[in-house]
CHARMM-style PDB file with segment names, atoms N, HN, CA, C and O in Angstrom:
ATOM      1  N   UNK     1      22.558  26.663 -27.819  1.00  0.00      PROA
ATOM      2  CA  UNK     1      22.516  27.907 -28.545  1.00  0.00      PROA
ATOM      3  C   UNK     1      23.740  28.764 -28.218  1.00  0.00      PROA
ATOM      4  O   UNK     1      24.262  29.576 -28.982  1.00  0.00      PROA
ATOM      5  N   UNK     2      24.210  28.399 -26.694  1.00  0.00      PROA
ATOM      6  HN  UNK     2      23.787  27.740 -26.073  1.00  0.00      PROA
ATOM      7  CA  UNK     2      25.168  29.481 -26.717  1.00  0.00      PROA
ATOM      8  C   UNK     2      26.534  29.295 -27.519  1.00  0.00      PROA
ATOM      9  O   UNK     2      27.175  30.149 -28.132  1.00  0.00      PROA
ATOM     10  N   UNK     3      26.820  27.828 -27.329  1.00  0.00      PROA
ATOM     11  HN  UNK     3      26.300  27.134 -26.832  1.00  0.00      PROA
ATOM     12  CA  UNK     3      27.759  27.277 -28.008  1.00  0.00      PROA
ATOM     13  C   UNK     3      27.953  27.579 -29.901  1.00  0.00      PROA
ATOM     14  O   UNK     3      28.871  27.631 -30.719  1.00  0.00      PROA
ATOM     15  N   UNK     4      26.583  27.704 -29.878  1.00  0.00      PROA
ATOM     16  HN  UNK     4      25.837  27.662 -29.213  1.00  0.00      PROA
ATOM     17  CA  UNK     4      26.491  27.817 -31.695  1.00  0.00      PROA
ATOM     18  C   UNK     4      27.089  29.362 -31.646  1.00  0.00      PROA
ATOM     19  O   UNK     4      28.131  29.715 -32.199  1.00  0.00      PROA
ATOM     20  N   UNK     5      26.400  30.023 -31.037  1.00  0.00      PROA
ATOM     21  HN  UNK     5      25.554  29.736 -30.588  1.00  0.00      PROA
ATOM     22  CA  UNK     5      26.706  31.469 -31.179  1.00  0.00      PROA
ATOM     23  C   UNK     5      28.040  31.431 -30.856  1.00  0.00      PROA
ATOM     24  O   UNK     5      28.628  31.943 -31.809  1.00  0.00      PROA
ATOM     25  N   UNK     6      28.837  31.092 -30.005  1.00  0.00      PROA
ATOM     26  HN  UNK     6      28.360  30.677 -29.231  1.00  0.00      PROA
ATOM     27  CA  UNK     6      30.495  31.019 -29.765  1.00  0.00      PROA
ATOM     28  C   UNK     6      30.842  30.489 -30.903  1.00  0.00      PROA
ATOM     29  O   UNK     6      32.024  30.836 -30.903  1.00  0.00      PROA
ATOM     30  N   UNK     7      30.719  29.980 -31.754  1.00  0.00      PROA
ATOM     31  HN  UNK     7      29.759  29.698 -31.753  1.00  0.00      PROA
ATOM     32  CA  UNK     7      31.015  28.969 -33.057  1.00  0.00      PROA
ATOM     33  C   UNK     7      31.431  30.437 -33.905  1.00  0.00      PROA
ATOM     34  O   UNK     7      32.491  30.943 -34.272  1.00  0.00      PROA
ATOM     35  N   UNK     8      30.046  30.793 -33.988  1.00  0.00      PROA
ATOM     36  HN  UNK     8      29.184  30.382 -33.689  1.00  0.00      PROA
ATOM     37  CA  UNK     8      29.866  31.724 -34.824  1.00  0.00      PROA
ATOM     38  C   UNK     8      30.669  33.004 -34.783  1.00  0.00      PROA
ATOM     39  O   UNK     8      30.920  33.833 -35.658  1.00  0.00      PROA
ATOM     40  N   UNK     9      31.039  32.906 -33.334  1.00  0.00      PROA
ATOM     41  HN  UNK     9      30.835  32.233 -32.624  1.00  0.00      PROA
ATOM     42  CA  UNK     9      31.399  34.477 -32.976  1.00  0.00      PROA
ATOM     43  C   UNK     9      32.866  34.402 -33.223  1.00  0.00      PROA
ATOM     44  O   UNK     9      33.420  35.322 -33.825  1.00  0.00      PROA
ATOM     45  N   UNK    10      33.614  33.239 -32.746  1.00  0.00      PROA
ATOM     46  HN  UNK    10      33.164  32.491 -32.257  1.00  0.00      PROA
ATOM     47  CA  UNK    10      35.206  32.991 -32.984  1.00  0.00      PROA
ATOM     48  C   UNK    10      35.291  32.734 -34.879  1.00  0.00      PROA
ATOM     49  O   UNK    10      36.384  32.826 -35.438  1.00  0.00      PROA
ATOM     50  N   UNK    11      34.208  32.466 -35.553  1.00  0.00      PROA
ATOM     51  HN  UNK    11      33.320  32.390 -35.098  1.00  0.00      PROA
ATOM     52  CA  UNK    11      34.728  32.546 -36.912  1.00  0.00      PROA
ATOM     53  C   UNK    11      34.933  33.897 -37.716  1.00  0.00      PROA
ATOM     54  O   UNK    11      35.794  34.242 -38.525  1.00  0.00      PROA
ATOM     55  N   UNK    12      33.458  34.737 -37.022  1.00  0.00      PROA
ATOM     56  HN  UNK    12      32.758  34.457 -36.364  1.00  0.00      PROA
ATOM     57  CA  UNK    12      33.968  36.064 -37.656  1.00  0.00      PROA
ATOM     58  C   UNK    12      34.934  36.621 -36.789  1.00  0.00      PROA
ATOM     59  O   UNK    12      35.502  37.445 -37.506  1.00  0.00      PROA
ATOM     60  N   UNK    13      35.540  36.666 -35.496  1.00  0.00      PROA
ATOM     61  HN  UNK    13      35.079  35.996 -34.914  1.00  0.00      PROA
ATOM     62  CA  UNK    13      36.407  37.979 -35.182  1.00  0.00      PROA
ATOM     63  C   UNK    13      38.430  36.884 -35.698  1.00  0.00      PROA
ATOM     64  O   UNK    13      39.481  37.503 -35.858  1.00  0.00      PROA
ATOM     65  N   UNK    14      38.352  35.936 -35.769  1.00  0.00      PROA
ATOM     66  HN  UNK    14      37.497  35.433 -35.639  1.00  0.00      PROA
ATOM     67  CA  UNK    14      39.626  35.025 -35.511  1.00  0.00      PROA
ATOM     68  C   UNK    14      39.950  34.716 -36.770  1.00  0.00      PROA
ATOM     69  O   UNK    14      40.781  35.408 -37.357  1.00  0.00      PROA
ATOM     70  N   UNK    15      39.270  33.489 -37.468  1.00  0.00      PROA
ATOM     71  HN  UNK    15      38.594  32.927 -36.991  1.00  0.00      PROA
ATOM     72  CA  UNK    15      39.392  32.990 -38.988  1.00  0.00      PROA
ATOM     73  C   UNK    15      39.292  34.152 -39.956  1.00  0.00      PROA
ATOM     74  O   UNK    15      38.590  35.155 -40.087  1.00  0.00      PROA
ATOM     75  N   UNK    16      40.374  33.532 -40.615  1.00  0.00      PROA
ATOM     76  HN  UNK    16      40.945  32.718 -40.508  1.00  0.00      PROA
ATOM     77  CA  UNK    16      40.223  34.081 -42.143  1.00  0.00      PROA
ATOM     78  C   UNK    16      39.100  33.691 -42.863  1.00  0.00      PROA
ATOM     79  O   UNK    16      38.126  33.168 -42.323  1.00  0.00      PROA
ATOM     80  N   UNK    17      39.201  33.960 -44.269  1.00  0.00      PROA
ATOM     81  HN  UNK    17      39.992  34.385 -44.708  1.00  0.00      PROA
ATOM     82  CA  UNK    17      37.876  33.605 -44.749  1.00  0.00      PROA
ATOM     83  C   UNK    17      38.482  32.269 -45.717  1.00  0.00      PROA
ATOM     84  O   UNK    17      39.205  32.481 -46.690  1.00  0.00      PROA
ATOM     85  N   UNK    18      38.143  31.121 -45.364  1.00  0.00      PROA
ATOM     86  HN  UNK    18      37.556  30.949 -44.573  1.00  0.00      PROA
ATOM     87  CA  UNK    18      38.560  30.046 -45.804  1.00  0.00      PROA
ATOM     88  C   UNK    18      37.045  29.011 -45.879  1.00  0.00      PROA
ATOM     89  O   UNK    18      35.976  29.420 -45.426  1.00  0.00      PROA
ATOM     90  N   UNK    19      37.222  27.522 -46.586  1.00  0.00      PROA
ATOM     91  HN  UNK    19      38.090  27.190 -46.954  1.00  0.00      PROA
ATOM     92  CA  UNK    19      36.008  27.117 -46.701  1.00  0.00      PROA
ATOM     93  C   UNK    19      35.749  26.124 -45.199  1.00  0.00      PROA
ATOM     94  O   UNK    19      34.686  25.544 -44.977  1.00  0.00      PROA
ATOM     95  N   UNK    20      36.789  26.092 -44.398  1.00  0.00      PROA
ATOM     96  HN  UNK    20      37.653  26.564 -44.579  1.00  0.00      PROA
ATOM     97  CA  UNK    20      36.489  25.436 -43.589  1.00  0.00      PROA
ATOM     98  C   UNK    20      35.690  26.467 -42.089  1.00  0.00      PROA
ATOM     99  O   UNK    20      34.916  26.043 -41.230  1.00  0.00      PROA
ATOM    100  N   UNK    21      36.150  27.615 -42.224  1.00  0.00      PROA
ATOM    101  HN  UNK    21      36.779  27.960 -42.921  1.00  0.00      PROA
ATOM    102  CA  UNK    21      35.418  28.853 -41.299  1.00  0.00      PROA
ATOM    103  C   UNK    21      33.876  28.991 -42.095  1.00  0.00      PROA
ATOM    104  O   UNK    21      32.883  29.499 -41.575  1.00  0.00      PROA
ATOM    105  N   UNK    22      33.921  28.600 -43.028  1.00  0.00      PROA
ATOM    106  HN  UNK    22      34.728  28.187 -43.450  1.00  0.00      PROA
ATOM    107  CA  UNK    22      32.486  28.899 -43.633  1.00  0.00      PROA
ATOM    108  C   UNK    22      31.360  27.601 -43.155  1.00  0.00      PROA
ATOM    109  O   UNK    22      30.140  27.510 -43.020  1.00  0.00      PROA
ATOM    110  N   UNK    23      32.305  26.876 -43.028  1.00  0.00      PROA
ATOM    111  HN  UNK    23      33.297  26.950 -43.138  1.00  0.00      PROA
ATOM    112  CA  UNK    23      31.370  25.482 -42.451  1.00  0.00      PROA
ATOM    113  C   UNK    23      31.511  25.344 -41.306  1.00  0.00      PROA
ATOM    114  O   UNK    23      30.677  24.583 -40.816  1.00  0.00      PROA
ATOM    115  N   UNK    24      32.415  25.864 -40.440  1.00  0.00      PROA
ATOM    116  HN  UNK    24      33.093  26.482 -40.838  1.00  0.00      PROA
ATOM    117  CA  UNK    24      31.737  25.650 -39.084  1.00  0.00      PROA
ATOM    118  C   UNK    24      30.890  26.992 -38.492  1.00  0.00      PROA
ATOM    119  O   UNK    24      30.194  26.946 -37.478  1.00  0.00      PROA
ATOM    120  N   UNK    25      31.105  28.280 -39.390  1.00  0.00      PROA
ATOM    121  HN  UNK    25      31.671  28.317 -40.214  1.00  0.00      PROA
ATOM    122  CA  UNK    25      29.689  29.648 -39.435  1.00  0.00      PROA
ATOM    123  C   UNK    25      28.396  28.488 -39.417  1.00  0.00      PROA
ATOM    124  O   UNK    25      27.698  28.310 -38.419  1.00  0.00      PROA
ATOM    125  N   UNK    26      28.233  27.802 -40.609  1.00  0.00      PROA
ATOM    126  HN  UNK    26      28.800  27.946 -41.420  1.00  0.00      PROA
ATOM    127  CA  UNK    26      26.824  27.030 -41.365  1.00  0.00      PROA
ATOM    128  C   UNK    26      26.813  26.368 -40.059  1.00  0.00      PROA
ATOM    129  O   UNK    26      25.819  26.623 -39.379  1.00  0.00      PROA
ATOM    130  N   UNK    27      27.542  25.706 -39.628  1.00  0.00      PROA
ATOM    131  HN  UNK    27      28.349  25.499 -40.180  1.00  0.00      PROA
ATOM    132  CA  UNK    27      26.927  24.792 -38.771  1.00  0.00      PROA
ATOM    133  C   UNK    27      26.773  25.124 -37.302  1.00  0.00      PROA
ATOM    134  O   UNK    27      26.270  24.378 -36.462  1.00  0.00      PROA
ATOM    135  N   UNK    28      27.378  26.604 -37.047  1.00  0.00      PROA
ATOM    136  HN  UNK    28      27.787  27.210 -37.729  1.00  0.00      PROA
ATOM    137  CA  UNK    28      26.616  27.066 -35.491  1.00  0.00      PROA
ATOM    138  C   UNK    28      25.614  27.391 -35.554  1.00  0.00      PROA
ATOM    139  O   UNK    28      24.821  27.076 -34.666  1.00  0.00      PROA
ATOM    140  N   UNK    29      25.045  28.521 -37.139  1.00  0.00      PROA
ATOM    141  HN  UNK    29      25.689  28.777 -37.861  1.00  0.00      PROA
ATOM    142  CA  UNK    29      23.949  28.730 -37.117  1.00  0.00      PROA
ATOM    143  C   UNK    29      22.639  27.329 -37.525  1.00  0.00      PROA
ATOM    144  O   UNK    29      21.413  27.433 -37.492  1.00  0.00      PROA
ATOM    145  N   UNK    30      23.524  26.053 -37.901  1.00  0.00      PROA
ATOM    146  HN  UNK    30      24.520  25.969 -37.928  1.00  0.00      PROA
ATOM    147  CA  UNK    30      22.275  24.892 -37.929  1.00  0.00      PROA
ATOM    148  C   UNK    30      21.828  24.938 -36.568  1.00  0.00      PROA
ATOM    149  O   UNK    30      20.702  25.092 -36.094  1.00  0.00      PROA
ATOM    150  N   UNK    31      22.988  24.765 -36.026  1.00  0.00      PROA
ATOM    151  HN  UNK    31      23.902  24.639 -36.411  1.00  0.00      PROA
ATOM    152  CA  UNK    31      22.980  24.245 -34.166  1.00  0.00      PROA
ATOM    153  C   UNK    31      21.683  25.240 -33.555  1.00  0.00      PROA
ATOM    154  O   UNK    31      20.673  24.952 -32.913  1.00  0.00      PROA
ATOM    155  N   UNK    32      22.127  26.307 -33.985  1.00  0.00      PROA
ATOM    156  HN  UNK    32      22.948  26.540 -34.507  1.00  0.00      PROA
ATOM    157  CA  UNK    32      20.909  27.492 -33.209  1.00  0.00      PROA
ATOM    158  C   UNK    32      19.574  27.211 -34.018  1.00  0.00      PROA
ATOM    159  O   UNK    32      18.497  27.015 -33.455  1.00  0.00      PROA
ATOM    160  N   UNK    33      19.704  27.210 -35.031  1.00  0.00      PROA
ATOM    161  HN  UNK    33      20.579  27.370 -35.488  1.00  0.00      PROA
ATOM    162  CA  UNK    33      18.079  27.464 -35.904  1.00  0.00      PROA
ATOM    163  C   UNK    33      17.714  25.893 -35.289  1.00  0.00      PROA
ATOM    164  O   UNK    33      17.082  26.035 -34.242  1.00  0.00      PROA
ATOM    165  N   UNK    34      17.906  24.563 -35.598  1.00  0.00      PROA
ATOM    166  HN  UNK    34      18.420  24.448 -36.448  1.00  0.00      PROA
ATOM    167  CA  UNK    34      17.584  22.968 -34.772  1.00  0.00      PROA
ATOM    168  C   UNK    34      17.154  23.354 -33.327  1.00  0.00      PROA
ATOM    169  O   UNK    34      16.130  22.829 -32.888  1.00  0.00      PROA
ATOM    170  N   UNK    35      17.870  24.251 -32.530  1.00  0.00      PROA
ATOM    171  HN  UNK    35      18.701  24.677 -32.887  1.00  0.00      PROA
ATOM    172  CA  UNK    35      17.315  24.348 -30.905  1.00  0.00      PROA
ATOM    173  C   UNK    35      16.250  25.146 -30.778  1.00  0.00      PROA
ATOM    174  O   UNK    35      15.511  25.203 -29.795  1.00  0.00      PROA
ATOM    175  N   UNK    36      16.129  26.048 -32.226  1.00  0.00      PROA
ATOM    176  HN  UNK    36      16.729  26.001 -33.025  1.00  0.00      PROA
ATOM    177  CA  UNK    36      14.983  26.704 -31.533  1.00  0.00      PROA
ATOM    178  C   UNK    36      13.945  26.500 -32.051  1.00  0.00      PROA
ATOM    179  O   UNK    36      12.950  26.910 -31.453  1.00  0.00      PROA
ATOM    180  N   UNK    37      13.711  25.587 -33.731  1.00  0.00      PROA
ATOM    181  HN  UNK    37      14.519  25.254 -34.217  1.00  0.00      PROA
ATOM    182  CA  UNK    37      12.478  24.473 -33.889  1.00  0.00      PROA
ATOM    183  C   UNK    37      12.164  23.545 -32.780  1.00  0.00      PROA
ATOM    184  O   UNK    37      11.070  23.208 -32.326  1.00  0.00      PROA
ATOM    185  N   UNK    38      13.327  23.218 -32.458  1.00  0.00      PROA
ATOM    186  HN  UNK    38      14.215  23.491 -32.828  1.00  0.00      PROA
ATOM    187  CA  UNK    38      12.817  21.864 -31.727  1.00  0.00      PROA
ATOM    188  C   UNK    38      11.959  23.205 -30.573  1.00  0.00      PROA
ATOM    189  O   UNK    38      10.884  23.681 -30.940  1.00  0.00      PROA
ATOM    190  N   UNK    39      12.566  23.626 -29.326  1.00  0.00      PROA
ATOM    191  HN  UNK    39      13.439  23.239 -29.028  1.00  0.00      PROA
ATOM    192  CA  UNK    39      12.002  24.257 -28.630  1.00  0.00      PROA
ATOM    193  C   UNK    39      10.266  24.751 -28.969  1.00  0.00      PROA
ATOM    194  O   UNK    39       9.350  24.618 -28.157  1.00  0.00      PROA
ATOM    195  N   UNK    40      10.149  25.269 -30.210  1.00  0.00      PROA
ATOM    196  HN  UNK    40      10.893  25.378 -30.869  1.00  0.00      PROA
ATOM    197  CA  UNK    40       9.185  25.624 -30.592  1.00  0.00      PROA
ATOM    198  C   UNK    40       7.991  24.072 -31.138  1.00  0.00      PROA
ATOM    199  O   UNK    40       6.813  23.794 -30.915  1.00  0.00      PROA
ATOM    200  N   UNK    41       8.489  23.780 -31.481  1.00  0.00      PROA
ATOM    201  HN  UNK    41       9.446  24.006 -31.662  1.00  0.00      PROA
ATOM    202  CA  UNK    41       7.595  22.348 -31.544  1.00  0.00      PROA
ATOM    203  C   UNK    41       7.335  21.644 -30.387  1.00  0.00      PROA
ATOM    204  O   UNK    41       6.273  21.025 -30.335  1.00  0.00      PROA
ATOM    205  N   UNK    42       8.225  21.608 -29.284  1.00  0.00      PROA
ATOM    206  HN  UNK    42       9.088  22.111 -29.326  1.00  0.00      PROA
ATOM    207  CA  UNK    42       8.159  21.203 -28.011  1.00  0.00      PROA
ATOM    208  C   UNK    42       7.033  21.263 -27.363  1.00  0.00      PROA
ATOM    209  O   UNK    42       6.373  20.356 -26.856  1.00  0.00      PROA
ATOM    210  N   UNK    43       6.754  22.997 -27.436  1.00  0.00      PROA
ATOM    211  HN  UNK    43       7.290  23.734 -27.848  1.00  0.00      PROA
ATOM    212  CA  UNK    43       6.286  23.754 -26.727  1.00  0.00      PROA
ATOM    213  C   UNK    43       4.485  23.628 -27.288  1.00  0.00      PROA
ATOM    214  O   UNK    43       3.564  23.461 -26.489  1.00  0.00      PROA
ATOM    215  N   UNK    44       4.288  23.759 -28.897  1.00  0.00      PROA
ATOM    216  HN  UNK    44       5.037  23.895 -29.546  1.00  0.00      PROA
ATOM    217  CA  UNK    44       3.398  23.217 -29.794  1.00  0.00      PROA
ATOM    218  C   UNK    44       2.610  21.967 -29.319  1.00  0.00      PROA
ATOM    219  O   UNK    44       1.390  21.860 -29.199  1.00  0.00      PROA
ATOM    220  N   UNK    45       3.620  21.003 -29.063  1.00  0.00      PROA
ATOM    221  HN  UNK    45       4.611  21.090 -29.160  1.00  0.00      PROA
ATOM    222  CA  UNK    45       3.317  19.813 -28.934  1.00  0.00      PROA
ATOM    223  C   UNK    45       2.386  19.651 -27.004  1.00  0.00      PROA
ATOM    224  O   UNK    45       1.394  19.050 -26.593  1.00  0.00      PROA
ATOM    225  N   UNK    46       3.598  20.709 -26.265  1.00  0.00      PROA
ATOM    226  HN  UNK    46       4.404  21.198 -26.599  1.00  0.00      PROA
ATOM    227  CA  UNK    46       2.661  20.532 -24.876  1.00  0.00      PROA
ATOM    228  C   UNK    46       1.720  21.102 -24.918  1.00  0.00      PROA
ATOM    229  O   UNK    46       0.924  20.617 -24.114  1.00  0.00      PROA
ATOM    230  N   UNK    47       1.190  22.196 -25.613  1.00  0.00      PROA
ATOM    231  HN  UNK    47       1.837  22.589 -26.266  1.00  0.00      PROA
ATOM    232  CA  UNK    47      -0.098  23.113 -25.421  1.00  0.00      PROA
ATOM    233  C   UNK    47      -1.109  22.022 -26.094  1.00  0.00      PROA
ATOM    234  O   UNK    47      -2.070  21.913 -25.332  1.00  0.00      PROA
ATOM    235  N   UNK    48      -1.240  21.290 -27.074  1.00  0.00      PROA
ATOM    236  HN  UNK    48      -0.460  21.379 -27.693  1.00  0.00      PROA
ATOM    237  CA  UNK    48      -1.800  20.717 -27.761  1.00  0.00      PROA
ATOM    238  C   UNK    48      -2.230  19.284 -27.206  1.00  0.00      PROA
ATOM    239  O   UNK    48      -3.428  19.117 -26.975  1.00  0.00      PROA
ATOM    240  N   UNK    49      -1.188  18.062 -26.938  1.00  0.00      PROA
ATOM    241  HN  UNK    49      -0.215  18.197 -27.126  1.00  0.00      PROA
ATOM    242  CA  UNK    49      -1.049  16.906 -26.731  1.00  0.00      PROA
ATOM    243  C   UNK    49      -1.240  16.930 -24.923  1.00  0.00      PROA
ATOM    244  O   UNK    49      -1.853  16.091 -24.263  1.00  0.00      PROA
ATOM    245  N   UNK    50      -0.689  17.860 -24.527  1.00  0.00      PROA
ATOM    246  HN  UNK    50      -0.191  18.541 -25.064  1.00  0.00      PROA
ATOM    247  CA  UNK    50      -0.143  17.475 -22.569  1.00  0.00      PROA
ATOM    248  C   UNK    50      -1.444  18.308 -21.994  1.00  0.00      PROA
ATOM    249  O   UNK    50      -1.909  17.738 -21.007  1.00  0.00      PROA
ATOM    250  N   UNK    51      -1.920  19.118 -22.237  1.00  0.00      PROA
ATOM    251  HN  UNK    51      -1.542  19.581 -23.039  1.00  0.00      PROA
ATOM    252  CA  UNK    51      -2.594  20.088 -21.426  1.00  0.00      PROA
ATOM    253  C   UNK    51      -3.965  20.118 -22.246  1.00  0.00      PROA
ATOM    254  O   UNK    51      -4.387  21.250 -22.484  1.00  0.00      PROA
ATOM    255  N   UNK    52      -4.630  19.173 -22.655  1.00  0.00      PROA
ATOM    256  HN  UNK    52      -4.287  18.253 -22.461  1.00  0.00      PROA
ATOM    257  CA  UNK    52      -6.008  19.434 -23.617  1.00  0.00      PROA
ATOM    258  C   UNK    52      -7.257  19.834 -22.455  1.00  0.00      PROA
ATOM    259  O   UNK    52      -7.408  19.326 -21.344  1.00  0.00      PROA
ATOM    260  N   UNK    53      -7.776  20.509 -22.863  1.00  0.00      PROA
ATOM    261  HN  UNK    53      -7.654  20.922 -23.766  1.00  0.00      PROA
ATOM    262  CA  UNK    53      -8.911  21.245 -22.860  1.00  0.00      PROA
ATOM    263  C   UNK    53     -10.218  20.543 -22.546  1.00  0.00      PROA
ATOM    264  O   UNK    53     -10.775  19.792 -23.347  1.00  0.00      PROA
ATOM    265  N   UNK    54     -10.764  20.885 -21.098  1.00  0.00      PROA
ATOM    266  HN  UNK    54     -10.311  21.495 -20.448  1.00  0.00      PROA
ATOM    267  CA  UNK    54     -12.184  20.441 -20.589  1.00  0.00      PROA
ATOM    268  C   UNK    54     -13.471  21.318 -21.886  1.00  0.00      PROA
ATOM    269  O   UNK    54     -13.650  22.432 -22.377  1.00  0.00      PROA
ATOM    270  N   UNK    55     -13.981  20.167 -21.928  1.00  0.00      PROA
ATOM    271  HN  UNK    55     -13.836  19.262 -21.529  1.00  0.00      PROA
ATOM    272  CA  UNK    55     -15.157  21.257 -22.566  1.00  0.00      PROA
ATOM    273  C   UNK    55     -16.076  22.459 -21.745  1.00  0.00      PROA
ATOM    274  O   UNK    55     -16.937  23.096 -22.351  1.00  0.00      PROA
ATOM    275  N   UNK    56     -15.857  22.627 -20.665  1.00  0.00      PROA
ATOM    276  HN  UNK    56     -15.157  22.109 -20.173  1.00  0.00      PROA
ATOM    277  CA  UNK    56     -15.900  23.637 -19.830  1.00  0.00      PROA
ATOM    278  C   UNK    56     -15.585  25.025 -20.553  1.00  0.00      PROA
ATOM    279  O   UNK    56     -16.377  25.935 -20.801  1.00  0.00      PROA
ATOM    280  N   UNK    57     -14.136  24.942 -20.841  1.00  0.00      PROA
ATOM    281  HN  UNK    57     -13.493  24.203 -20.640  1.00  0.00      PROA
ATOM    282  CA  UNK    57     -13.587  25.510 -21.580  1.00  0.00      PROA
ATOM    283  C   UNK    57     -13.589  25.851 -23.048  1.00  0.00      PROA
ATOM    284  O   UNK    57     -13.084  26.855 -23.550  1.00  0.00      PROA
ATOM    285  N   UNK    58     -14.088  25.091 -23.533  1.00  0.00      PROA
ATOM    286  HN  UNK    58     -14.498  24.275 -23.125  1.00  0.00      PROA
ATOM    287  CA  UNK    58     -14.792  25.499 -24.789  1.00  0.00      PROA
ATOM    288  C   UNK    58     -15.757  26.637 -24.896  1.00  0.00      PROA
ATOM    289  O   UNK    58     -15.858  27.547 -25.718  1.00  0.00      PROA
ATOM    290  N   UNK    59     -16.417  26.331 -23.856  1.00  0.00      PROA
ATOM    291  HN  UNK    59     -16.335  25.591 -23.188  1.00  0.00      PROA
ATOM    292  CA  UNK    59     -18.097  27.153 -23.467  1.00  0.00      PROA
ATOM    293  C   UNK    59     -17.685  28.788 -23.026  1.00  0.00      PROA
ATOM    294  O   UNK    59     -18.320  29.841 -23.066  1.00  0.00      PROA
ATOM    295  N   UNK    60     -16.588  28.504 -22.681  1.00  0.00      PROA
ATOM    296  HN  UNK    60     -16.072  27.648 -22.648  1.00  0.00      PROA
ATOM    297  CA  UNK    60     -16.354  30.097 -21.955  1.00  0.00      PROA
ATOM    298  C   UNK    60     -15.539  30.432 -23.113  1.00  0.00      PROA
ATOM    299  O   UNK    60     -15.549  31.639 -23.357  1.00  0.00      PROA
ATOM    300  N   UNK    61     -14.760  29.644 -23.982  1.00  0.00      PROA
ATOM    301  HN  UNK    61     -14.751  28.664 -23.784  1.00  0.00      PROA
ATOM    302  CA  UNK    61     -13.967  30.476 -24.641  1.00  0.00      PROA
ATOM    303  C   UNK    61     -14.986  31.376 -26.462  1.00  0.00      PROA
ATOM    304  O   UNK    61     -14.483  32.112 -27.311  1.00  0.00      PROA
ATOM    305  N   UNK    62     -16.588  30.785 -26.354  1.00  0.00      PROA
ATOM    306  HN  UNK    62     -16.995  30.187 -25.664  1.00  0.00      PROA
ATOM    307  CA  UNK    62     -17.606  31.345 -27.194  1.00  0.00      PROA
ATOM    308  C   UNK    62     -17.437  32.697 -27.262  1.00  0.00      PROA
ATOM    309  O   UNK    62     -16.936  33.347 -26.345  1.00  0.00      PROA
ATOM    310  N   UNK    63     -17.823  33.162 -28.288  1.00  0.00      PROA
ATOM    311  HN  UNK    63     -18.230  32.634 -29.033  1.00  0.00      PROA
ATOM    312  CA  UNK    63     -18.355  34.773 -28.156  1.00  0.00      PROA
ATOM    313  C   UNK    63     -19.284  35.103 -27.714  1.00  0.00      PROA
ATOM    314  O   UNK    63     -20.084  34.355 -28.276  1.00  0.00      PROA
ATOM    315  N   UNK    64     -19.995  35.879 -26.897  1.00  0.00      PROA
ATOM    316  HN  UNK    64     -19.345  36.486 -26.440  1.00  0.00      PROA
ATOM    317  CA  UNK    64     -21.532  35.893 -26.674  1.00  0.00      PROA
ATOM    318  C   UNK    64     -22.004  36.895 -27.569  1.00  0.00      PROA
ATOM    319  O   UNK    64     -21.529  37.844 -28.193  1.00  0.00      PROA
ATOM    320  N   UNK    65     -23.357  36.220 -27.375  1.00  0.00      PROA
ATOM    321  HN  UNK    65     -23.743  35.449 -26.869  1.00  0.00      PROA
ATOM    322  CA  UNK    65     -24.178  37.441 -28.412  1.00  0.00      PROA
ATOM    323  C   UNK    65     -23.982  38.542 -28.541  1.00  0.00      PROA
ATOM    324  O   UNK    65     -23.150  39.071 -27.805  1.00  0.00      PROA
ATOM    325  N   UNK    66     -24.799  39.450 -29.704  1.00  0.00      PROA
ATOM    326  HN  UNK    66     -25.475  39.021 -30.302  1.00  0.00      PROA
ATOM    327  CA  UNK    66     -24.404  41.004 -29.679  1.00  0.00      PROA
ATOM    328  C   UNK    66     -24.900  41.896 -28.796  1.00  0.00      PROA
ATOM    329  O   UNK    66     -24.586  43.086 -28.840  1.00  0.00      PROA
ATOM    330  N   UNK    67     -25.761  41.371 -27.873  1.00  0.00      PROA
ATOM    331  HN  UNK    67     -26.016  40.405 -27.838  1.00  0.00      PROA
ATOM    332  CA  UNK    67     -26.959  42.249 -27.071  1.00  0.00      PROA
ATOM    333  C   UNK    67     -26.658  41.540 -25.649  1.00  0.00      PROA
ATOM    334  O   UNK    67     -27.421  41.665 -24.691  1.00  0.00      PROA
ATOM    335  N   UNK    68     -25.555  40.841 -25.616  1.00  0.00      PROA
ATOM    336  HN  UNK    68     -24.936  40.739 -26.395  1.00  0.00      PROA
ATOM    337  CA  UNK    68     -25.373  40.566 -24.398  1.00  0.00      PROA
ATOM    338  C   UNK    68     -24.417  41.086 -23.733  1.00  0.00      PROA
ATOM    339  O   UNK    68     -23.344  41.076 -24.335  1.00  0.00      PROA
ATOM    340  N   UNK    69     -24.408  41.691 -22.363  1.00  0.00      PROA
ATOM    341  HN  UNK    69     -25.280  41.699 -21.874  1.00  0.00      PROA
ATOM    342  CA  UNK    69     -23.124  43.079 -21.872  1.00  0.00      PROA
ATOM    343  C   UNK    69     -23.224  41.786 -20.900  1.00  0.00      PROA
ATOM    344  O   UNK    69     -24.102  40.952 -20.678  1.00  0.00      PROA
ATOM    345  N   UNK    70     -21.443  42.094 -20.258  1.00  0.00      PROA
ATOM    346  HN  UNK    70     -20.730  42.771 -20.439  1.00  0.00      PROA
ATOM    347  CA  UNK    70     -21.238  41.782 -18.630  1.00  0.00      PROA
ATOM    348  C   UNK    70     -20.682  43.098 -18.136  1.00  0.00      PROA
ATOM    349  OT1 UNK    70     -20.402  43.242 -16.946  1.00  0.00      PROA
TER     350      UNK     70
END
């Protein structure tokens, strides 16, 4: 990500506006938006697949009744 953002940052303050500064803009910001799906699916994938849930946990995560206080 940081690299994309350096991509990005030397095209707007350095380059003119040409079509080849426009494609390497597009492609720092691919670089960043790709790291931070993946990251986010990563992360999706461990809560879901790596760390599943005792049914223990099911039981506590219920609502309790309406007349029931702790």
């Amino acid at each position: 990500m940081v690299f994309g953002a350096f991509v990005v940052m030397w095209v707007l303050l350095r380059w003119d506006d040409t079509r080849l500064a426009e494609t390497l803009a597009l492609g720092g910001f691919g670089l960043i938006a790709s790291a931070v799906g993946f990251y986010a699916g990563a992360a999706a994938y461990q809560d879901v697949r790596l760390w599943p849930r005792r049914p223990a946990d099911y039981a506590a995560a219920q609502p309790t009744q309406e007349g029931d206080h702790v």
